[in-house]
N, C-alpha and C positions, 0 to 999 in steps of 0.2 A: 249105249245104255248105261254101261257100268261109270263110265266117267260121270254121266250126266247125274246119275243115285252120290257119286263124291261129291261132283261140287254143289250139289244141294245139299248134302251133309256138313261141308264147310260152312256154307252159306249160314246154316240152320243154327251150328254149334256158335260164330261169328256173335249173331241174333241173340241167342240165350246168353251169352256171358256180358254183352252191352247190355241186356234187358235184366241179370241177376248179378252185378259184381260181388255183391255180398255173399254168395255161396261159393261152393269149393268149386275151382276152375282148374280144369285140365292144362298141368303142366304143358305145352306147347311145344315148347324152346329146351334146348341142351342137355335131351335126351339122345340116345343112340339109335343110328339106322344102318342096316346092313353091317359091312365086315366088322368094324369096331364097334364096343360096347356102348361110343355115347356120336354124339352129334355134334351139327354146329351150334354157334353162341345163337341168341336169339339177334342179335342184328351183327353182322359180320365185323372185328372192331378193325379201323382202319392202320396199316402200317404204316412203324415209325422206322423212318432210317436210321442207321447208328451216324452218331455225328452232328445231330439234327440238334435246334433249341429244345424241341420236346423229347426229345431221346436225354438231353446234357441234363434238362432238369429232372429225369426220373431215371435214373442211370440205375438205378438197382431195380429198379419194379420189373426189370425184362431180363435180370439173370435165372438160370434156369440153376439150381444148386440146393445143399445141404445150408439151411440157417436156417437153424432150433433157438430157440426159445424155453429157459428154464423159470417156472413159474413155485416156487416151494412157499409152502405156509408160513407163516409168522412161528419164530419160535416160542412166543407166549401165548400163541392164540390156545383158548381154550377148548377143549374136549366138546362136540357139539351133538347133541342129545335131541337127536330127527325118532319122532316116532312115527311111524308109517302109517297114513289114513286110511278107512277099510270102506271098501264097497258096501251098500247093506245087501242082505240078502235077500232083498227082494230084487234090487240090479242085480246082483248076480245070477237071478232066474232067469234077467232079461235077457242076461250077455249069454246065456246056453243055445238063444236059439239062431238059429247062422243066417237065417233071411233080416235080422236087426244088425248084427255087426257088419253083416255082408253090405247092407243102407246104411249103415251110421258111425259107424266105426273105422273102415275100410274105403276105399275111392281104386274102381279096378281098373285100370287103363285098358281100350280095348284090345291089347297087344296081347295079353295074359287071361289064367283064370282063376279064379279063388274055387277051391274044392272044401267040401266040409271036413276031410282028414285033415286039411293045413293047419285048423284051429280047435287044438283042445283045451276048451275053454276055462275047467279043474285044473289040468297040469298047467297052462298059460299062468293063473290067477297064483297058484302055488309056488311056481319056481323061484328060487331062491339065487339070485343074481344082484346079492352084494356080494363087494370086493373087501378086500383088506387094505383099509388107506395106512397100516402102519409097516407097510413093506419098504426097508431103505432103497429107494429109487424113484423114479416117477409112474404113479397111480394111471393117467389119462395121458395119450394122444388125439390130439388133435391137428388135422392137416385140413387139406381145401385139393380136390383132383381140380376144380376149377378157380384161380386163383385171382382171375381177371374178371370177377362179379363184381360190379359198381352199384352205385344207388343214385338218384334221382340227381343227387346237392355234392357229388363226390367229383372228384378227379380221377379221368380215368387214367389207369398205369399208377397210379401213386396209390403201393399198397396202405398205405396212415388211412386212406378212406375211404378202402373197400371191405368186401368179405376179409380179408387176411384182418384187416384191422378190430373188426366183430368177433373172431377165433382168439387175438389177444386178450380181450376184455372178459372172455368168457375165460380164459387161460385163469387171468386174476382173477375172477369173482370166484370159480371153484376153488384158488389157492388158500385166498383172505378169507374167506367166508366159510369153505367147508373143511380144508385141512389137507387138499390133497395136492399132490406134488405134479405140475404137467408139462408136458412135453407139447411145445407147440411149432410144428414144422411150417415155415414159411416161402419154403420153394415152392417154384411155380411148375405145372406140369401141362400146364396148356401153350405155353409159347415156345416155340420150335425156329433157330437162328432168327432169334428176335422178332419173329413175324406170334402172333396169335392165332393157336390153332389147337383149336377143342378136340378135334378128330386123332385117335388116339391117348388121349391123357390119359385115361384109365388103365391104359400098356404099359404109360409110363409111370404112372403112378407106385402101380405095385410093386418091384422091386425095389426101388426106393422103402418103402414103407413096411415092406416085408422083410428087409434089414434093419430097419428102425426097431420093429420089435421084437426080434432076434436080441439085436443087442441088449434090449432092455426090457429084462424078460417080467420084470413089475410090471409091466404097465395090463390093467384087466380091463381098460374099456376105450375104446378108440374112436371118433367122431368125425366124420366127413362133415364141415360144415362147409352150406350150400348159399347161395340166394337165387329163388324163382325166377322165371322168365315168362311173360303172359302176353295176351294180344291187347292192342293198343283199343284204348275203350275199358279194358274189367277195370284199371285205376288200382292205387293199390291195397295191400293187406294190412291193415290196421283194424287192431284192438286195444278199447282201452282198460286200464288198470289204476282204480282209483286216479281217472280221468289223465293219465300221462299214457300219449302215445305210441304204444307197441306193435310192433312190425308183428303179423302171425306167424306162427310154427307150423310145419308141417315135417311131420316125417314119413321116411318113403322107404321102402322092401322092392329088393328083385328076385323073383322068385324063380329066376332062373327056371320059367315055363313058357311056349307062347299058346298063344290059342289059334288055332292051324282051323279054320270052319266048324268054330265051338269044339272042337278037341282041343284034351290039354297035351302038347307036347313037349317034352323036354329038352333046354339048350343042352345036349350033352358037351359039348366045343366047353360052354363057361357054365362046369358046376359048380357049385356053393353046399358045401358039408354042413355051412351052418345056419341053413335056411331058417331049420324051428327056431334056434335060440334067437337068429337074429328079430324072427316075428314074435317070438315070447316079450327083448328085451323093449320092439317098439309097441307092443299091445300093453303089458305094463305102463311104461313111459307116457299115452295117451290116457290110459285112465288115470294115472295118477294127474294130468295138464286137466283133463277134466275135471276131476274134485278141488284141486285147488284154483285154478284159472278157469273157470265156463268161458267158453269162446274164443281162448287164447289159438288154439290149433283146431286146423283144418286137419280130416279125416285124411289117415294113413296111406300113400295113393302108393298103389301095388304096380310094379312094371313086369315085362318078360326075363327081362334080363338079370342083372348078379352085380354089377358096378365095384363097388368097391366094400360089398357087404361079407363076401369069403374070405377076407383077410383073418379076422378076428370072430369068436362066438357071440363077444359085446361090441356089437358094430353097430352105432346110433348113425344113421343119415339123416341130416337136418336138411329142410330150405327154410333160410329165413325171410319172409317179405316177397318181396320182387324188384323189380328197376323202377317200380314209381312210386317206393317208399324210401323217406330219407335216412341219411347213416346217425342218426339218436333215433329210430324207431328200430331201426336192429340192435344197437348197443342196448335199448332198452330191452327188448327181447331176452337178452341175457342174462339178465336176472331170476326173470321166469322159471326158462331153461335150465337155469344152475340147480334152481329149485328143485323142478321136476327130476333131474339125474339123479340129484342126493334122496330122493324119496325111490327111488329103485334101487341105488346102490349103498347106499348108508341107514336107512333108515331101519332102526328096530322093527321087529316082525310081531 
């Protein structure tokens, strides 16, 4: 009985996402199950032997190591003058009531549960999470716990044109364009002796990453960026902006809770100390994609889990796209995106 209720549940979810690709679909793919925080890739990627033609020609995209990436502003760029767009008060009647952002705002995976203490929607709107971009160091990290996400038109193993290469260009756009100094890590934490393997990266991730900002105690806002994985049929995530093709945004919270037969329970194994701020800085971040970009990003999808969001209190987790959007719909993407951080973290109040 109980299996037969799942796989009519499959069946059904299967149905609705070939019948609505245009709505928000449930992340799928390269989430976590059981002992570790995440899971496998959405299709298992094949191994390459060392030694091999495809191993000689991408000989770095399978070392596992420290290469950063220093991204610092122009020194003439000028002082850049972001004043902050305001909700009217009549949406902000709207955002007080939790059965609207719980629908429109939020996406809850069934793993988890969104409670009305999670979101105070006065303090959320209120908090004040800009940084100081004139601290001598770098302002922004950015890494990738998944560092073997491709796109549709890409080379798999050749980070030039995967996610790693989408984390570059964002590196630069926030450099050139907004003034801040970034740190962009390009090791890979999902390949384990050259084989690819998602299970675990987020083990391996953290200490790595948690010496990175150790040493570099500038740095106030740290970015997992991601790219989706979907079932074959939703097609991808594309939005346009002034008719040029944008991979969508979504950003994603673990809230290190699961939902145990509608209770919420808590991961105590993987707690997160900075569960509010990290939902303060993604509920900010959404309504700012809202006001300037309508459509750009898919609702915020909440898991049980904690990932890679307790490292830091400014911990943005991005997914850009998915595997059936091309690598200039996520580079374009980043524009956006650069936007939307600078209207959280720099913009006059």
């Amino acid at each position: 009985m109980v299996l037969g209720v799942m796989l009519l549940t499959c069946v059904m979810l299967f149905a609705w996402t070939r019948l609505n690709p245009s709505r928000d679909a449930f992340p799928l793919f390269g989430y976590e199950s059981g002992v570790y925080e995440n899971g496998m890739a959405d299709n298992a990627l094949p191994f390459i032997p060392r030694g091999s033609a495809d191993y000689n020609r991408y000989p770095d995209a399978l070392l596992v190591g420290l290469r950063d990436m220093i991204f610092s502003p122009p020194p003439d760029l000028p002082p850049r003058e972001l004043t902050r767009t305001a909700d009217s008060p009549e949406y902000r009647e709207v955002l007080s009531d939790f059965a609207y952002i719980r629908g429109n705002i939020f996406l809850e995976d069934p793993s988890t549960i969104l409670l009305p203490e999670d979101i105070d929607v006065p303090a959320f709107l209120e908090a004040d999470l800009r940084i100081d971009p004139t601290l001598p160091g770098p302002h922004v990290l950015i890494f990738h716990t998944h560092s073997t996400e491709w796109f549709i038109d890409t080379e798999m193993y050749n980070p030039e044109t995967g996610i790693v290469a989408v984390g570059r260009y964002l590196a630069q756009i926030l450099s050139e364009q907004y003034g801040l100094e970034v740190l962009h890590h390009t090791g890979s934490f999902d390949i384990v002796d050259d084989v690819p393997n998602r299970l675990g990266s987020y083990e391996r991730m953290e200490p790595v990453i948690t010496a990175l900002l150790a040493e570099n105690p500038t740095i106030q806002l740290v970015i997992d960026l991601h790219r989706d994985g979907v079932l074959d049929g939703v097609g991808p995530f594309t939005h346009y902006i002034d008719g040029v093709p944008t991979a969508r945004l979504m950003f994603f919270n673990g809230l290190s809770r699961r939902n145990v037969n509608g209770q919420p329970v808590p991961t105590a194994w993987l707690p997160n100390p900075y569960r509010q701020e990290n939902l303060q800085f993604s509920f900010q971040a959404q309504l700012a994609a809202n006001r300037l970009f309508p459509g750009l990003n898919r609702r915020i999808y909440l898991r049980a889990y904690r990932y890679s969001l307790h490292i830091h209190p400014r911990t943005l987790f991005v997914e850009v796209g998915n595997q059936y959007n091309t690598l200039r719909e996520a580079k374009n993407a980043m524009y956006p995106l650069a936007r939307i951080i600078a209207e959280v973290v720099l913009a006059e109040r």
